[in-house]
C-alpha positions as CSV (number, residue, x, y, z in Angstrom):
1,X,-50.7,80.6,-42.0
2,X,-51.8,81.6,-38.7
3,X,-55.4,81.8,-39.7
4,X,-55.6,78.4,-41.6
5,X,-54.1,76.4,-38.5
6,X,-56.3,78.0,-36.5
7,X,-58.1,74.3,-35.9
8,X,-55.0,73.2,-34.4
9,X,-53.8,76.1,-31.8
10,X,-57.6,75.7,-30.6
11,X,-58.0,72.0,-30.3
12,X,-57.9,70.6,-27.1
13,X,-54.9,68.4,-28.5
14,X,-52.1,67.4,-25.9
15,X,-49.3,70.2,-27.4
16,X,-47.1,66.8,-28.3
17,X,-49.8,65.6,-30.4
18,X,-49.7,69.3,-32.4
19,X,-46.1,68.9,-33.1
20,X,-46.2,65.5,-34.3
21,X,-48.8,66.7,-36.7
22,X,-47.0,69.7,-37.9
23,X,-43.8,67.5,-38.2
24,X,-46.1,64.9,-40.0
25,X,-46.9,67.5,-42.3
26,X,-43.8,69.5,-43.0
27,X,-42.7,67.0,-45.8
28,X,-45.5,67.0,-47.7
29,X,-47.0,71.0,-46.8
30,X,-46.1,71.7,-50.6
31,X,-48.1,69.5,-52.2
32,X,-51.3,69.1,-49.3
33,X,-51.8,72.7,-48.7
34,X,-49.7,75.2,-50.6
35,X,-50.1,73.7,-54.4
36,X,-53.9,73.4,-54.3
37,X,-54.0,77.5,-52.3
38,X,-52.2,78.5,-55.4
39,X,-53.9,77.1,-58.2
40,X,-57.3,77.9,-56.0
41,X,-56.4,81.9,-56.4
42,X,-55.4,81.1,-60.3
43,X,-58.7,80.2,-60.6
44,X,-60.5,83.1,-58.8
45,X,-58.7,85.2,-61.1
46,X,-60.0,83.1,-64.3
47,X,-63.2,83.6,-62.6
48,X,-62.6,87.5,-62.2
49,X,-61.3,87.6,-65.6
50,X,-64.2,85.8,-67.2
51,X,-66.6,87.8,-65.9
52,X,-67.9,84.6,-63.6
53,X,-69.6,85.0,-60.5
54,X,-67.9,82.8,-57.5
55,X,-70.7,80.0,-56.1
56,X,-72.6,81.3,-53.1
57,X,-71.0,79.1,-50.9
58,X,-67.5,79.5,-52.0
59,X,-65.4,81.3,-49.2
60,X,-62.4,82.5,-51.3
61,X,-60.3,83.4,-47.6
62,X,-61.3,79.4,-46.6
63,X,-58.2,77.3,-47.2
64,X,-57.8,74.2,-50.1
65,X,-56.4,70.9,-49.3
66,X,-56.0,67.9,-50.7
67,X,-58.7,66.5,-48.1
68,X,-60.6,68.9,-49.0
69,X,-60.3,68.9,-52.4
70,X,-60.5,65.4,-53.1
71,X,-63.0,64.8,-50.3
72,X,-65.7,67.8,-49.4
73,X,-67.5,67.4,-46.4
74,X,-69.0,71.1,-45.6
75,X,-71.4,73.1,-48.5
76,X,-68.1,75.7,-48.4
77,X,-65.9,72.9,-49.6
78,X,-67.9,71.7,-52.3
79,X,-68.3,75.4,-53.8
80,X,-64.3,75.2,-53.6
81,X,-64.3,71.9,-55.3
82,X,-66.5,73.7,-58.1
83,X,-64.0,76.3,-58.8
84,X,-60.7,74.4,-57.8
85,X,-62.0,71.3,-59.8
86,X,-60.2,68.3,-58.8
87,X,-59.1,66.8,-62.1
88,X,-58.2,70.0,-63.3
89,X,-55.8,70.2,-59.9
90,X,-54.5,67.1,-60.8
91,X,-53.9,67.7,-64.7
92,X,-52.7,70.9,-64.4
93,X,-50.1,70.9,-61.1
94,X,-49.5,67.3,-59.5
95,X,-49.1,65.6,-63.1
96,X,-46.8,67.6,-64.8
97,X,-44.6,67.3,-61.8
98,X,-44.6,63.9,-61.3
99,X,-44.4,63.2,-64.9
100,X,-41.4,65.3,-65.4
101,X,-39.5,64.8,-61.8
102,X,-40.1,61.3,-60.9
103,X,-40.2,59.8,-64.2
104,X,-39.1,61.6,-67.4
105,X,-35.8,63.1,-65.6
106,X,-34.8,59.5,-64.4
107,X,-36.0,57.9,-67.1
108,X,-32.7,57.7,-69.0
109,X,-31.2,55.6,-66.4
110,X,-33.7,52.9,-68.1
111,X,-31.7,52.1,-71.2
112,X,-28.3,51.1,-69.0
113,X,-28.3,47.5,-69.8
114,X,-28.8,45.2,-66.9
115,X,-28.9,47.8,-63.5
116,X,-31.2,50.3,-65.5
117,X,-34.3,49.5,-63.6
118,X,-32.3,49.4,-60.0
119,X,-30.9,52.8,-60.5
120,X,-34.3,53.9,-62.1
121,X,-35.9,52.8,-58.9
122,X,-32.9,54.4,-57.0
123,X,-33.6,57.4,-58.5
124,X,-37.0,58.0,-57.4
125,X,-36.5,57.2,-54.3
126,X,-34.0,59.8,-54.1
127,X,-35.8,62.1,-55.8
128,X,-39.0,61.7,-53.3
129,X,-36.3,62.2,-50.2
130,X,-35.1,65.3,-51.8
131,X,-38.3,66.5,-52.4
132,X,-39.3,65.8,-48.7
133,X,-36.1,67.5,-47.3
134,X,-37.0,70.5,-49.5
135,X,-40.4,70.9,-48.2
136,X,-39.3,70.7,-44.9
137,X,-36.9,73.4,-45.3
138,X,-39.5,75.5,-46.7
139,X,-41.6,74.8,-44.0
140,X,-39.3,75.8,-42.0
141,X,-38.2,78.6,-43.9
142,X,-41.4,80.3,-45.1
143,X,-44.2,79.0,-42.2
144,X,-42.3,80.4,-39.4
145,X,-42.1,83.2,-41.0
146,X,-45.5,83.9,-41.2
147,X,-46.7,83.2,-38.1
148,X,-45.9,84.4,-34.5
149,X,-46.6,87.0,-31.5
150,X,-44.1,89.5,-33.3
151,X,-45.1,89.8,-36.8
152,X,-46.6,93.2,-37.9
153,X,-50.2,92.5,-38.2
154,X,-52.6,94.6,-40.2
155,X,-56.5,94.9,-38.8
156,X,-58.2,94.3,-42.5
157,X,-56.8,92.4,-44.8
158,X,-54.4,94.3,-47.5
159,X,-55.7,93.6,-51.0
160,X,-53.5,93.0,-53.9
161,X,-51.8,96.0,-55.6
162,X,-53.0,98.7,-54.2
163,X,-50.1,99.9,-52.9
């Protein structure tokens, strides 16, 4: 976390401007920058697994968004967009979700004759709030925790199950 909002501690940014973009992002930190960082080391361990080399330019400790994914502008961020492939991103994490959250689940509340389609719209809405109001809780939750002048640092990075 501390490394990856690196760009914003080091802008020259008036510090009200840095937290109106955190806060602008705590709703949505789930889906623009956690979601695509999972599926991204999914894939490097396909890769691994597979017996694939990684493209050149592909920095695996370089952070995925949704900008980024969707729209690469550096050569690292088109070798991400070659292993975290966008429509693969999109089939495999944001449309099950949406699918099953935001439409199947309310979906029943279709075949009530006459207020079906208010409380179907209803529903989403709520369901999009909720969703909000739980990221921001795990932003709150989980990014704080990772970040900060008192959390035990290590000098290399610790790599996965060697301990």
């Amino acid at each position: 976390v501390e490394r990856n909002l690196e760009f914003l501690r080091s802008s020259d940014t008036p510090m009200p401007a840095k937290y109106a973009q955190v806060a602008a992002l705590m709703p949505i930190w789930k889906w623009f920058y956690y979601a695509p960082n999972t599926f991204k080391e999914l894939q490097i361990a396909k890769y691994k697994s597979e017996g694939k080399n990684l493209p050149a330019a592909f920095n695996p400790e370089e952070a995925v968004t949704l900008k980024s994914l969707f729209s690469p502008q550096s050569e690292g961020e088109k070798a991400m967009s070659e292993v975290v492939k966008p429509i693969d991103f999109v089939a495999k994490v944001l449309s099950p979700f949406i699918l099953s959250r935001l439409l199947l689940l309310p979906a029943p509340l279709l075949l009530i004759p006459g207020i079906g389609g208010t409380l179907f719209a209803h529903a989403i809405v709520n369901l999009l709030l909720a969703e909000m109001i739980t990221n921001i809780h795990g932003f709150i939750t989980i990014v704080t925790n990772h970040a900060g002048e008192d959390l035990y640092k290590f000098d290399d990075e610790v790599k996965p199950k060697t301990g």
